[in-house]
PDB file of N, CA, C and O in Angstrom, chain B, residues numbered from 101:
ATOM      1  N   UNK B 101      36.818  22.307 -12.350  1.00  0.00           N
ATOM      2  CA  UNK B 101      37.206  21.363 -11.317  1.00  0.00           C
ATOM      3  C   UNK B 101      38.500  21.808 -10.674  1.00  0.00           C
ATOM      4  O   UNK B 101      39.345  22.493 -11.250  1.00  0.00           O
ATOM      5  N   UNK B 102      38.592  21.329  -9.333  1.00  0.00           N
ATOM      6  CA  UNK B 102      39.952  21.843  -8.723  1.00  0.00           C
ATOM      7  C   UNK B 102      40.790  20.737  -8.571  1.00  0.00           C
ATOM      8  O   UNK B 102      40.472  19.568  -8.352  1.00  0.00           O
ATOM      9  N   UNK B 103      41.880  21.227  -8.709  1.00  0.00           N
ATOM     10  CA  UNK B 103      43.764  20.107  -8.824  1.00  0.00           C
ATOM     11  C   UNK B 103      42.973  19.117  -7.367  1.00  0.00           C
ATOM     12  O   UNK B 103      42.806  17.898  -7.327  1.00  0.00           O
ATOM     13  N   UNK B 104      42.633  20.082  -6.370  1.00  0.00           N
ATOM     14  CA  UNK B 104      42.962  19.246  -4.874  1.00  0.00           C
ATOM     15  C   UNK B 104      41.354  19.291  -4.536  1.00  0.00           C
ATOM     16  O   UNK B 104      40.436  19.989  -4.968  1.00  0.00           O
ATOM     17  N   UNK B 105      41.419  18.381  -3.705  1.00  0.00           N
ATOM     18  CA  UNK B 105      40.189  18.418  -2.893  1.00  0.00           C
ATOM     19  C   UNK B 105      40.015  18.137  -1.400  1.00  0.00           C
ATOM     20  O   UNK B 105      40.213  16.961  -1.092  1.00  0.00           O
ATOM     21  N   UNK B 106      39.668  19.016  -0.355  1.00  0.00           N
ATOM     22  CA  UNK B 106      39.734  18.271   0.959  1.00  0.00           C
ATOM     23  C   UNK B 106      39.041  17.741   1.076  1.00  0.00           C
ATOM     24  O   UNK B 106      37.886  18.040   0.774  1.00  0.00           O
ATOM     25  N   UNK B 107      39.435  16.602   1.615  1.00  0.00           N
ATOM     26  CA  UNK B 107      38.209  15.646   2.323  1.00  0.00           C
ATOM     27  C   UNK B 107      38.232  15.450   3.782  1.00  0.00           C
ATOM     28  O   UNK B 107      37.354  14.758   4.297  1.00  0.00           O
ATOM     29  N   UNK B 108      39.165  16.001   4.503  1.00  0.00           N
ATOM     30  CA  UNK B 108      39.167  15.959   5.869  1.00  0.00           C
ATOM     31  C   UNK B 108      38.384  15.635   7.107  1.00  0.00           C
ATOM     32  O   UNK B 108      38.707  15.086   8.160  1.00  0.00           O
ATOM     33  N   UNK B 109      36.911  16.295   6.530  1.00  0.00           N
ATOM     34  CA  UNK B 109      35.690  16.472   7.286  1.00  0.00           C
ATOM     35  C   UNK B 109      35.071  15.835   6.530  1.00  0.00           C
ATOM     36  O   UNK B 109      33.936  15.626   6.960  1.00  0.00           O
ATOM     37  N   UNK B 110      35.306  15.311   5.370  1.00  0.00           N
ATOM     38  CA  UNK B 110      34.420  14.294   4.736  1.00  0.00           C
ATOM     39  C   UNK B 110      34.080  12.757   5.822  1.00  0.00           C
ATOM     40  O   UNK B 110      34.914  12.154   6.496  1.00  0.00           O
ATOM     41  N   UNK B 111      32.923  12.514   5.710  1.00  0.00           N
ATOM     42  CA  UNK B 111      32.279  11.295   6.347  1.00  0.00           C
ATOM     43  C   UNK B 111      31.763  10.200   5.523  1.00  0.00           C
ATOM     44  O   UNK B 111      30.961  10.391   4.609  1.00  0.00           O
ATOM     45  N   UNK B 112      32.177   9.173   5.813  1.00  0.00           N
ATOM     46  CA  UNK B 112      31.832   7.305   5.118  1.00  0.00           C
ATOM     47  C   UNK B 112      29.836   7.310   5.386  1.00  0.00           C
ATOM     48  O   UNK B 112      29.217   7.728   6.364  1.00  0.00           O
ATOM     49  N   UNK B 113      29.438   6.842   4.436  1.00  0.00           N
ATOM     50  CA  UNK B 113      27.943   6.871   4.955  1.00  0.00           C
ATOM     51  C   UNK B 113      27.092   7.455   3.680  1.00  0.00           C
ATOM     52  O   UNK B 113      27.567   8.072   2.726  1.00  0.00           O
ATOM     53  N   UNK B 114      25.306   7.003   3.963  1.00  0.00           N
ATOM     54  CA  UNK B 114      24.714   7.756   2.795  1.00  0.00           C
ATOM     55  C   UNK B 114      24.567   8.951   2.739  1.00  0.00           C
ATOM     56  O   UNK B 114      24.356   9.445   3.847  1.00  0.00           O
ATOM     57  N   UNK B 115      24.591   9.846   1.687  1.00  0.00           N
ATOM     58  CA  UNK B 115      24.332  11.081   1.825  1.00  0.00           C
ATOM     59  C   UNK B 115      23.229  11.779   2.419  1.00  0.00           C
ATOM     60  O   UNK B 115      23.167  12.885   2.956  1.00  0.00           O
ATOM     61  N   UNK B 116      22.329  10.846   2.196  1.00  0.00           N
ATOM     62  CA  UNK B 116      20.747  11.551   2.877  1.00  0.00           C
ATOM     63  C   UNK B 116      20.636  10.387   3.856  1.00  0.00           C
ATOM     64  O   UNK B 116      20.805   9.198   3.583  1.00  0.00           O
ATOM     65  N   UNK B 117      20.312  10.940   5.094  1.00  0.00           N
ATOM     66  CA  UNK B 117      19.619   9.747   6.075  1.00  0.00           C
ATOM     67  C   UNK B 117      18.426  10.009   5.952  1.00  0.00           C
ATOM     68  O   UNK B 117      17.777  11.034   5.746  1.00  0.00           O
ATOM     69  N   UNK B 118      18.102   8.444   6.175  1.00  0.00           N
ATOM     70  CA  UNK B 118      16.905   7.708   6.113  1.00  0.00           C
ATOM     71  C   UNK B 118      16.408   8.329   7.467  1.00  0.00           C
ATOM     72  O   UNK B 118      17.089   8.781   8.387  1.00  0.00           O
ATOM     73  N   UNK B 119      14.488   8.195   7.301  1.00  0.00           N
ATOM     74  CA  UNK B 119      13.701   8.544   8.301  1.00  0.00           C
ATOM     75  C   UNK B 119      13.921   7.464   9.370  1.00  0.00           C
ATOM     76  O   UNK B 119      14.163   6.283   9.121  1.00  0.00           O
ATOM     77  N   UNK B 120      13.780   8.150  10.893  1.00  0.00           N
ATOM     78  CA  UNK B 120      13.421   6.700  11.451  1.00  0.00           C
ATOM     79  C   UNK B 120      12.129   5.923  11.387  1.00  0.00           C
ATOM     80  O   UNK B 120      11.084   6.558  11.523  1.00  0.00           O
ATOM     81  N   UNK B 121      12.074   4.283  11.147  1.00  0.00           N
ATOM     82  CA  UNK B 121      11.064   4.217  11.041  1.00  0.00           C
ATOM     83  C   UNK B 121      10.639   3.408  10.011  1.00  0.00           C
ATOM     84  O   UNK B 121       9.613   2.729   9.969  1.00  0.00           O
ATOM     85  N   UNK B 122      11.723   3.564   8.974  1.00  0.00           N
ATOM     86  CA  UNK B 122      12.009   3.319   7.503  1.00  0.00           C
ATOM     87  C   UNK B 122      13.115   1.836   7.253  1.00  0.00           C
ATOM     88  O   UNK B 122      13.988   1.397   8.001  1.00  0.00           O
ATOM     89  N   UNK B 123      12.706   1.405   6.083  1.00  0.00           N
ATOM     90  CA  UNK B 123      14.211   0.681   6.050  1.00  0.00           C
ATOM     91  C   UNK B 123      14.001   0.809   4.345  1.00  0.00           C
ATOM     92  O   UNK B 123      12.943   0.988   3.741  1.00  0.00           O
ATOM     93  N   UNK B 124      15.201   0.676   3.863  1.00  0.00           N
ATOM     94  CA  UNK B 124      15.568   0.772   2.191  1.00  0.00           C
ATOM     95  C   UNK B 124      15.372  -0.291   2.046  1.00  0.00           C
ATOM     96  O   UNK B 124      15.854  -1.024   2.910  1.00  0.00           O
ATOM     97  N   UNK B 125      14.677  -0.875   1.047  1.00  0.00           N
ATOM     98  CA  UNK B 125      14.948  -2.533   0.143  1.00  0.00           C
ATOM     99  C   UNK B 125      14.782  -2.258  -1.286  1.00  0.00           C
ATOM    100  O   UNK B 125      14.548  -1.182  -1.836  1.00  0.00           O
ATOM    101  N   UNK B 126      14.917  -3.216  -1.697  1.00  0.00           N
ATOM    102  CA  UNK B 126      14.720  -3.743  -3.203  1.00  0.00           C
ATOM    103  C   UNK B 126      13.769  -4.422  -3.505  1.00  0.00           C
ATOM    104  O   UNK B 126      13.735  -5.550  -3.013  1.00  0.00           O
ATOM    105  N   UNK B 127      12.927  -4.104  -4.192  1.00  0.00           N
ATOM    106  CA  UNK B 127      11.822  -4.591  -4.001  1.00  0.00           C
ATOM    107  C   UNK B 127      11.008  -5.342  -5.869  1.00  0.00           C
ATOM    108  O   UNK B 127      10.995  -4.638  -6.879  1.00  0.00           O
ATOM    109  N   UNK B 128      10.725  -6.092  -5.853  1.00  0.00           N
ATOM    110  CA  UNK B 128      10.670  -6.076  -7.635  1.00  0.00           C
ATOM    111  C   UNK B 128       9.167  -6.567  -7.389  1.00  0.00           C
ATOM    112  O   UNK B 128       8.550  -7.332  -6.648  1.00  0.00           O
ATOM    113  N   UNK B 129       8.890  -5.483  -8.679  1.00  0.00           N
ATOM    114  CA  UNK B 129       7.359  -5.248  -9.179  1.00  0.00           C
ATOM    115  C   UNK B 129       6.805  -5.827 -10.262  1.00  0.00           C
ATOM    116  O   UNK B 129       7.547  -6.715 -10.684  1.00  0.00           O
ATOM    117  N   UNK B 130       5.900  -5.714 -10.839  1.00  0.00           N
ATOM    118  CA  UNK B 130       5.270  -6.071 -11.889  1.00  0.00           C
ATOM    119  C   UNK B 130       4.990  -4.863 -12.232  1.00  0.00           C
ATOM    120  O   UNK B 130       4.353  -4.059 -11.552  1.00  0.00           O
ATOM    121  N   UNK B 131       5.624  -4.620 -13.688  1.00  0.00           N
ATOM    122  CA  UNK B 131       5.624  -3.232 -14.617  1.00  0.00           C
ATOM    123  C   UNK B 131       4.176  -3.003 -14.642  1.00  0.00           C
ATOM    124  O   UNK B 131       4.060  -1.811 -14.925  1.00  0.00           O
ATOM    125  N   UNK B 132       2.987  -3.526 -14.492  1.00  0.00           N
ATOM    126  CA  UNK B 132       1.858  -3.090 -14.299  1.00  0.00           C
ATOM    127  C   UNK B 132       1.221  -2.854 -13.320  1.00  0.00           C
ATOM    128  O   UNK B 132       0.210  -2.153 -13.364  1.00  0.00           O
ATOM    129  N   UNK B 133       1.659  -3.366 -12.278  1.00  0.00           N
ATOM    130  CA  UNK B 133       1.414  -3.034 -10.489  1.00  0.00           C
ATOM    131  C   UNK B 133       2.227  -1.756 -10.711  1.00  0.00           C
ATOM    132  O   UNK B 133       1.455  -0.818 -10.908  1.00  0.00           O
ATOM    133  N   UNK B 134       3.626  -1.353 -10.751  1.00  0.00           N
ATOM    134  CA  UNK B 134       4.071  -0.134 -10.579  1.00  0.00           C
ATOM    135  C   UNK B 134       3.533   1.072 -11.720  1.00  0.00           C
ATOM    136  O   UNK B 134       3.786   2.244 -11.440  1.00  0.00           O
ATOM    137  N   UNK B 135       3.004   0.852 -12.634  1.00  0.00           N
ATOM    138  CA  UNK B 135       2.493   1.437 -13.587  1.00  0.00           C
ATOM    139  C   UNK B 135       1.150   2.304 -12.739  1.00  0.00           C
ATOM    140  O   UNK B 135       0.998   3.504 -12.510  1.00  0.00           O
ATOM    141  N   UNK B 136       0.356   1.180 -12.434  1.00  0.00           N
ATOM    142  CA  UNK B 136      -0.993   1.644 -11.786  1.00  0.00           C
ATOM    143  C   UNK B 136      -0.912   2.395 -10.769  1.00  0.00           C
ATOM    144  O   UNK B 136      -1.782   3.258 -10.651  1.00  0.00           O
ATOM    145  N   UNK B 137       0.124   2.290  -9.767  1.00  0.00           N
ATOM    146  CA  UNK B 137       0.444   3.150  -8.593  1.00  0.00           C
ATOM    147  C   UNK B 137       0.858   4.626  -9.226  1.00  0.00           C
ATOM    148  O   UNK B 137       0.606   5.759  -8.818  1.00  0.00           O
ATOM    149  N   UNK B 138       1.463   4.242 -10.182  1.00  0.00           N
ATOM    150  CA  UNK B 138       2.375   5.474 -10.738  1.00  0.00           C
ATOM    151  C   UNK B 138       1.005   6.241 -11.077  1.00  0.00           C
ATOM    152  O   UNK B 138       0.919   7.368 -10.591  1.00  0.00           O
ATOM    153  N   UNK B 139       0.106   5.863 -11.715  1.00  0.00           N
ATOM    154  CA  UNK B 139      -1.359   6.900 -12.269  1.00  0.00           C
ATOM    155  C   UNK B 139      -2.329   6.758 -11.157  1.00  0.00           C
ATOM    156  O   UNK B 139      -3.505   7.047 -11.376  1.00  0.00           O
ATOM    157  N   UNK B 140      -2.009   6.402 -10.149  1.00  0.00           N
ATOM    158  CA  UNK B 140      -3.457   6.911  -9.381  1.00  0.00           C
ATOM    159  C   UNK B 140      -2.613   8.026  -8.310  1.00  0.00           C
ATOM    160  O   UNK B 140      -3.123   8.681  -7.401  1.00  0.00           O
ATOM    161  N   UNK B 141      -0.848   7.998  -8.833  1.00  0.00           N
ATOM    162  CA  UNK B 141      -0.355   8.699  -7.949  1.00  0.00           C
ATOM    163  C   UNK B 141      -1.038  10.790  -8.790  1.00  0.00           C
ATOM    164  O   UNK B 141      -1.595  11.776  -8.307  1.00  0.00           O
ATOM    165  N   UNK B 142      -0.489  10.389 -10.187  1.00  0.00           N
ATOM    166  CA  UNK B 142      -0.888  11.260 -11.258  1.00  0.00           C
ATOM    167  C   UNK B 142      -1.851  11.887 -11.084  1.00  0.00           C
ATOM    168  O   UNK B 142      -1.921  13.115 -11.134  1.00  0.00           O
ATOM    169  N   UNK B 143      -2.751  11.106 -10.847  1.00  0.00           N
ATOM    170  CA  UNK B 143      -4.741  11.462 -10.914  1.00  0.00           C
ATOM    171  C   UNK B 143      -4.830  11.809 -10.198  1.00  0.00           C
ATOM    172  O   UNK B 143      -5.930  12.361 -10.186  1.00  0.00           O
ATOM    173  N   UNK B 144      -4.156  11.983  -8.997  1.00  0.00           N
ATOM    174  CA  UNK B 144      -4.574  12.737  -7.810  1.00  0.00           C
ATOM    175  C   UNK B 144      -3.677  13.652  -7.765  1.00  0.00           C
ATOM    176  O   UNK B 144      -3.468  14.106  -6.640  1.00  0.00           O
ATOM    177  N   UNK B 145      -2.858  14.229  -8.922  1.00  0.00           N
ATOM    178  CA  UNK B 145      -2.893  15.830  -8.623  1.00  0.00           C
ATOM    179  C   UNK B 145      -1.015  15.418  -8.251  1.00  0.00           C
ATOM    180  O   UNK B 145      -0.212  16.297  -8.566  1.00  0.00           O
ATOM    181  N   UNK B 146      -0.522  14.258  -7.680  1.00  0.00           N
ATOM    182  CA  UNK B 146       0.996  14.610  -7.177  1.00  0.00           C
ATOM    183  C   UNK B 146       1.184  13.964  -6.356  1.00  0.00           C
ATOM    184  O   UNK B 146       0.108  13.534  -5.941  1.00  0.00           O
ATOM    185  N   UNK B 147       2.113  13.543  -5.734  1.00  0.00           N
ATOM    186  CA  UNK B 147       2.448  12.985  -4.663  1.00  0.00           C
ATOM    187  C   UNK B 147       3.595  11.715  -4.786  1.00  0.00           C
ATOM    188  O   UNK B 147       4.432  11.960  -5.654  1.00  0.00           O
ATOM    189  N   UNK B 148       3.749  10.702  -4.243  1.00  0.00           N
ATOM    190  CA  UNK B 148       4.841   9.840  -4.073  1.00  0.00           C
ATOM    191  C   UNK B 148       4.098   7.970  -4.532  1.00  0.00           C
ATOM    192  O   UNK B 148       3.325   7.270  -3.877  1.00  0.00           O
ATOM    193  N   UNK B 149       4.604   7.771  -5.557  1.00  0.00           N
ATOM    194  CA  UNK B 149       3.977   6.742  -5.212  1.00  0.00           C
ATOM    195  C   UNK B 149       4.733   5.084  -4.263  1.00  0.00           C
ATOM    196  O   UNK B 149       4.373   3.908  -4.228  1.00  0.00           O
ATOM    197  N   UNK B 150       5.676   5.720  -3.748  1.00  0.00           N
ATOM    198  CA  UNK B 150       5.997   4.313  -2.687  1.00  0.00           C
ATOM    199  C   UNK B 150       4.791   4.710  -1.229  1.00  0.00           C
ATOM    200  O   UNK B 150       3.954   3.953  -0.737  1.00  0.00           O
ATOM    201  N   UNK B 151       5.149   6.291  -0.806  1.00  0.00           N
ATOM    202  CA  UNK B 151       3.945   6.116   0.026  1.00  0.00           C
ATOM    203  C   UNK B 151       2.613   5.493  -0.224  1.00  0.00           C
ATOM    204  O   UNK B 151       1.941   4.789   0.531  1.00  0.00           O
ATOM    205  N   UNK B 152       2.340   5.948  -1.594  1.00  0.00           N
ATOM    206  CA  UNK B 152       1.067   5.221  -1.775  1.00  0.00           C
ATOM    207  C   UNK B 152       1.148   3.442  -1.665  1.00  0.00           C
ATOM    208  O   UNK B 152       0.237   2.725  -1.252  1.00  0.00           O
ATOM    209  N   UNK B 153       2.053   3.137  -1.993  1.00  0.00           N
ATOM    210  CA  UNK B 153       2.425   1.526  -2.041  1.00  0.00           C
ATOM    211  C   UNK B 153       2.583   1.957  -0.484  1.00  0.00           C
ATOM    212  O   UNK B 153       1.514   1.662   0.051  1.00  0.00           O
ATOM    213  N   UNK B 154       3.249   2.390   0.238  1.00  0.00           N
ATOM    214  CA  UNK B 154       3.276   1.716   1.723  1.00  0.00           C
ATOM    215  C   UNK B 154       1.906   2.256   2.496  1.00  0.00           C
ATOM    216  O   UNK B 154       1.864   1.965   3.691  1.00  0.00           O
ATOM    217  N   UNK B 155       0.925   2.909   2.034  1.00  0.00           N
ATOM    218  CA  UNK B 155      -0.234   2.688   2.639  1.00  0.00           C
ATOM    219  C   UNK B 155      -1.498   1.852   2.548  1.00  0.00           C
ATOM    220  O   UNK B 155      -2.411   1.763   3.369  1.00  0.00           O
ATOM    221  N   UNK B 156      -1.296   1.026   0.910  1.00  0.00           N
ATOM    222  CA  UNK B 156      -2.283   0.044   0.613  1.00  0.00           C
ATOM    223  C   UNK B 156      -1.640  -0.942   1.403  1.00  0.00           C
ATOM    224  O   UNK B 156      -2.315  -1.655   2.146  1.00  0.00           O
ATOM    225  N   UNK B 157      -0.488  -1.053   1.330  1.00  0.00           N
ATOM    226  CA  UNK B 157       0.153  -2.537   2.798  1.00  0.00           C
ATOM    227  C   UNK B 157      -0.379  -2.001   3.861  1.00  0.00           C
ATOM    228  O   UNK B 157      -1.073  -2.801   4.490  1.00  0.00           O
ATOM    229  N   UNK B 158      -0.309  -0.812   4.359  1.00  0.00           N
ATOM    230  CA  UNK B 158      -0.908  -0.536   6.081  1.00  0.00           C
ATOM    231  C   UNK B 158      -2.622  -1.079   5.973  1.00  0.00           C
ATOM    232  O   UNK B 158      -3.167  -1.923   6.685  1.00  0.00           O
ATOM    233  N   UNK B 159      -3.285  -0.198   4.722  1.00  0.00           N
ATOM    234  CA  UNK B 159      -4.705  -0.576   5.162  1.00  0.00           C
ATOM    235  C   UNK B 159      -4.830  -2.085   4.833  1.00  0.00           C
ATOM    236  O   UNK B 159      -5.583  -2.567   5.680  1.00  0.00           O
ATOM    237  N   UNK B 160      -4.434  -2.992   4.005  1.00  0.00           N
ATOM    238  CA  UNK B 160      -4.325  -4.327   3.863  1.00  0.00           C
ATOM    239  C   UNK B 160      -4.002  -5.138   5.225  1.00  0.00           C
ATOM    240  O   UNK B 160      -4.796  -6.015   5.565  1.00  0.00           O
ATOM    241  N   UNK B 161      -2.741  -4.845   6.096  1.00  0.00           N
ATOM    242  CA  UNK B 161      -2.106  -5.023   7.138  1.00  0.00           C
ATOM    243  C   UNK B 161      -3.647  -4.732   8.068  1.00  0.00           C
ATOM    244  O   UNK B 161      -4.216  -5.747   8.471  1.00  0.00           O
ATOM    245  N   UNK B 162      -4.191  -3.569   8.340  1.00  0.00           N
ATOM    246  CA  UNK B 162      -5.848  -3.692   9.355  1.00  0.00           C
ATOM    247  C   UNK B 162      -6.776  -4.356   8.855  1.00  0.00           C
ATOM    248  O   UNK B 162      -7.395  -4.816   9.814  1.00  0.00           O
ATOM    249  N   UNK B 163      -7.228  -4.672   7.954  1.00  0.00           N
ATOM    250  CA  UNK B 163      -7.921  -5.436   7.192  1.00  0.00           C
ATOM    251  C   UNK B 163      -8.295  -6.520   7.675  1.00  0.00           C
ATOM    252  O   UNK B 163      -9.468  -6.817   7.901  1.00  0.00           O
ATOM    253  N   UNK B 164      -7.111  -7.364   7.922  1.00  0.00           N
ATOM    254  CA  UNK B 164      -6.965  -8.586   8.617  1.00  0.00           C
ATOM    255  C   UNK B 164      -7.886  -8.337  10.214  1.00  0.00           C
ATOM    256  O   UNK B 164      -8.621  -9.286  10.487  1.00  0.00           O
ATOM    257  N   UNK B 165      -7.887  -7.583  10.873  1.00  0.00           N
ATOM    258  CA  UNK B 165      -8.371  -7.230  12.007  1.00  0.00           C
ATOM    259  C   UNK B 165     -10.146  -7.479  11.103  1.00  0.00           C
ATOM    260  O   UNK B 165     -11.022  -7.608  11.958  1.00  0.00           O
ATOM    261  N   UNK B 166     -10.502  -7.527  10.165  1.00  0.00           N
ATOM    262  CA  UNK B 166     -11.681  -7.944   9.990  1.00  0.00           C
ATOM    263  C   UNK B 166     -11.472  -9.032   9.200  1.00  0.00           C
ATOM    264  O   UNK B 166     -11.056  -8.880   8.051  1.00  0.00           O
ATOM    265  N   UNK B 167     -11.740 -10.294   9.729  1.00  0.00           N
ATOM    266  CA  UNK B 167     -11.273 -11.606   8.931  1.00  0.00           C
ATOM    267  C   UNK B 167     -12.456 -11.919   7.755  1.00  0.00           C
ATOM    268  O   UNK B 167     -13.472 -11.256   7.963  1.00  0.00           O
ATOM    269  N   UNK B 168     -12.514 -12.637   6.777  1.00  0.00           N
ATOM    270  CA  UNK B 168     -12.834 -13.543   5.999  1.00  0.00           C
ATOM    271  C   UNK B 168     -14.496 -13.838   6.577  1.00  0.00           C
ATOM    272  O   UNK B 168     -15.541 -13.701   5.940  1.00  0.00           O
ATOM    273  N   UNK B 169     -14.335 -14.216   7.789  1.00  0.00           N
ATOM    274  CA  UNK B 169     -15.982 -14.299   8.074  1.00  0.00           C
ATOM    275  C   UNK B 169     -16.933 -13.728   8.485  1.00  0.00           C
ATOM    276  O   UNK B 169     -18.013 -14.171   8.876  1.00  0.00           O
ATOM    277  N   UNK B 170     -16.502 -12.570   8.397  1.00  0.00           N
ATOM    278  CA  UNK B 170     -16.811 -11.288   8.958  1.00  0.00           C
ATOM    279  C   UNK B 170     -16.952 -10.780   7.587  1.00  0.00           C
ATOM    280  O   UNK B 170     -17.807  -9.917   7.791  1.00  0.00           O
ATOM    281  N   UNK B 171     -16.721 -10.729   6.440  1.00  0.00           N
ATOM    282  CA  UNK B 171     -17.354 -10.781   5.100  1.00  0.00           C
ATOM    283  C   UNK B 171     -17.958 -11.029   4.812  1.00  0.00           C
ATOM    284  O   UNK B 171     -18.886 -10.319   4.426  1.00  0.00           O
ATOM    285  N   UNK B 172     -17.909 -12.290   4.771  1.00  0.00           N
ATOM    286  CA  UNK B 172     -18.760 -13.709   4.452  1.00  0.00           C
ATOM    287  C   UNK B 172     -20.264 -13.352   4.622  1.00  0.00           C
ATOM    288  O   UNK B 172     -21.192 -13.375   3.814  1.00  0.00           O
ATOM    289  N   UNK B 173     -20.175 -12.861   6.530  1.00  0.00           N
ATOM    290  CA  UNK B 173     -21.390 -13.033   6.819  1.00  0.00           C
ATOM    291  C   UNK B 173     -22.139 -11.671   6.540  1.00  0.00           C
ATOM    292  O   UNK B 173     -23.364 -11.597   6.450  1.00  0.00           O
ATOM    293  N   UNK B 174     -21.481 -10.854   6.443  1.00  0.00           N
ATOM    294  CA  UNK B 174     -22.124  -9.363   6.151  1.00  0.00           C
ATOM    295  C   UNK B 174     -22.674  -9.624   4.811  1.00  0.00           C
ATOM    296  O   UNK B 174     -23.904  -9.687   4.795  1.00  0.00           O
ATOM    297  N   UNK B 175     -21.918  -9.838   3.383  1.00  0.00           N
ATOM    298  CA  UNK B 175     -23.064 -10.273   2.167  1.00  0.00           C
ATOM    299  C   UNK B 175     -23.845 -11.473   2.572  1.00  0.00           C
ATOM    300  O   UNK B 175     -24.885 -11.421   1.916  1.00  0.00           O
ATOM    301  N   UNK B 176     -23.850 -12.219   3.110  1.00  0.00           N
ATOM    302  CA  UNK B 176     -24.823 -13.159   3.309  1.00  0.00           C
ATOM    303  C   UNK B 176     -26.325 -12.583   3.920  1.00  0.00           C
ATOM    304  O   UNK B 176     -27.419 -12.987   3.526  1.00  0.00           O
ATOM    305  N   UNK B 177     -26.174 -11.858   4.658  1.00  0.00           N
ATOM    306  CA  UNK B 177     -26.875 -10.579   5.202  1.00  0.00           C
ATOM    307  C   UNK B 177     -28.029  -9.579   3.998  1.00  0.00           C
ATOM    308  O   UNK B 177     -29.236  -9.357   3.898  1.00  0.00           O
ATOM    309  N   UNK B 178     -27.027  -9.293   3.419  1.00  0.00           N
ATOM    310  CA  UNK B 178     -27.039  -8.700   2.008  1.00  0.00           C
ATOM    311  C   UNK B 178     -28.352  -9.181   1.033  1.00  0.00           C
ATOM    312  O   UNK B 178     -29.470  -8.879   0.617  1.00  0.00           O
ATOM    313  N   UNK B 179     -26.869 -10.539   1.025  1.00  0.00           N
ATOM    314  CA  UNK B 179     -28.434 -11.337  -0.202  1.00  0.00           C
ATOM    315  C   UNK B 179     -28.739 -11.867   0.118  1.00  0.00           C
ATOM    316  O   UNK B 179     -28.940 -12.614  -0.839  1.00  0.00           O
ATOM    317  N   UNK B 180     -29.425 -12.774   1.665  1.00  0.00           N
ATOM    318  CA  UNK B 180     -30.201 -14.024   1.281  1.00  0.00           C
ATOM    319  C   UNK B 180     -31.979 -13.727   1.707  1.00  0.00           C
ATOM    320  O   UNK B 180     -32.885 -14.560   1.737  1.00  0.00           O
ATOM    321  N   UNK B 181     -32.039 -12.233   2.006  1.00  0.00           N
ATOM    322  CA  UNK B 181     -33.057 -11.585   2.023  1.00  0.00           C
ATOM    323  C   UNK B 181     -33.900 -11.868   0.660  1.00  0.00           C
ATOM    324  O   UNK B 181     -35.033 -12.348   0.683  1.00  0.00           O
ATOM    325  N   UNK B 182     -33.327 -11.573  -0.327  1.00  0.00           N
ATOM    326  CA  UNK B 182     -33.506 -11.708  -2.037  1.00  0.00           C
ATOM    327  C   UNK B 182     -33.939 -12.762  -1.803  1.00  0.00           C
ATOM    328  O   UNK B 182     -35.141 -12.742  -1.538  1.00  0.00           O
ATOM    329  N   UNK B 183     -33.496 -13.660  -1.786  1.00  0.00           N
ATOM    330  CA  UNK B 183     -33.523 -15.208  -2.155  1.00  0.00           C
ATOM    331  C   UNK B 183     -34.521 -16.211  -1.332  1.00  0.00           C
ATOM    332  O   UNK B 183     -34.713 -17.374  -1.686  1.00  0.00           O
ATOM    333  N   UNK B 184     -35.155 -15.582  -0.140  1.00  0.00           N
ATOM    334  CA  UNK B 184     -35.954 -16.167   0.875  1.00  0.00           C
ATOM    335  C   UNK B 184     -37.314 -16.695   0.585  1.00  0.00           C
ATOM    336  O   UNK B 184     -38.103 -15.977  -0.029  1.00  0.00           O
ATOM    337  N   UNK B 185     -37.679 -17.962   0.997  1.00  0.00           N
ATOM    338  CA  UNK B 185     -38.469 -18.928   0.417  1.00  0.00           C
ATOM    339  C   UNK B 185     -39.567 -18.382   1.154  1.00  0.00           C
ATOM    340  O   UNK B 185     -39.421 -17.814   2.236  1.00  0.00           O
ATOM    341  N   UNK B 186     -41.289 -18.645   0.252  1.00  0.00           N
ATOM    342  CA  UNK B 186     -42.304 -18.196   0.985  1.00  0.00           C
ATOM    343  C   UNK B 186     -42.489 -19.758   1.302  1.00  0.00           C
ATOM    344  O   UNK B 186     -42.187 -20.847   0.815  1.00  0.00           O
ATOM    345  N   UNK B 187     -43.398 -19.035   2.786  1.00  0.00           N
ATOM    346  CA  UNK B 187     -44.180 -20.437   3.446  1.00  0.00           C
ATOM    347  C   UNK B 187     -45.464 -20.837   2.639  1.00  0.00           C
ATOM    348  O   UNK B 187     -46.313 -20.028   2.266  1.00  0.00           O
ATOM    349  N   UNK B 188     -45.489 -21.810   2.480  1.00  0.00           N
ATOM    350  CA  UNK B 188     -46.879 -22.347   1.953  1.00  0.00           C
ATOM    351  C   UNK B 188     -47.797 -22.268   3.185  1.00  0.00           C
ATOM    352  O   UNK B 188     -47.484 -22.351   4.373  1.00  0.00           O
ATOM    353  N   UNK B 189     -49.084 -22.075   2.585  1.00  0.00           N
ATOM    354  CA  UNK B 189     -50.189 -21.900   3.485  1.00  0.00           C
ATOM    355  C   UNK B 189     -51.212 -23.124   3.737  1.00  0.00           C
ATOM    356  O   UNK B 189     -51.828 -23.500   2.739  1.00  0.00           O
ATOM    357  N   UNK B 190     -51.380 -23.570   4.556  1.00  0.00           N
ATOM    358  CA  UNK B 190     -52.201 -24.664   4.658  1.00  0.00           C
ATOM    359  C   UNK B 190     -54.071 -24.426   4.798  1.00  0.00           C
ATOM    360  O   UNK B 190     -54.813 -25.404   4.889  1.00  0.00           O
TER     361      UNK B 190
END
């Protein structure tokens, strides 16, 4: 270590800037929600798992662009073929 140190050109601020685009939070998990991200980050060989957490919010976030009844009615579709009453014959 040295007696002195300049700091002259030293600058106030984080060391790494953030992407634009981005914002830092704090965020609190459930040790088994972050667990599971953490191994499907694994199983696939590598990667990050907050991206992976910020892309199940994006596809969740379009999702909505197909609502609830638009579900609904697609299995209804599905099964009520199965379930369809014969006509009696007179």
């Amino acid at each position: 270590m040295r007696k002195e140190y300049d700091f002259s050109r030293g600058r106030r601020g984080p060391v790494v800037k953030t992407s634009t685009g981005k914002t830092r939070i704090t965020i609190r998990l459930d040790d088994d929600v972050l667990a599971w991200f953490k191994s499907q980050v694994h199983k696939a060989g590598g990667g990050n798992y907050q991206t992976l957490i910020n892309r199940t919010l994006r596809e969740r976030m379009s999702s909505e662009d197909n609502p609830l009844e638009d579900t609904l009615r697609r299995v209804l579709r599905e099964e009520l073929p199965t379930y369809r009453v014969k006509k009696k014959r007179s």
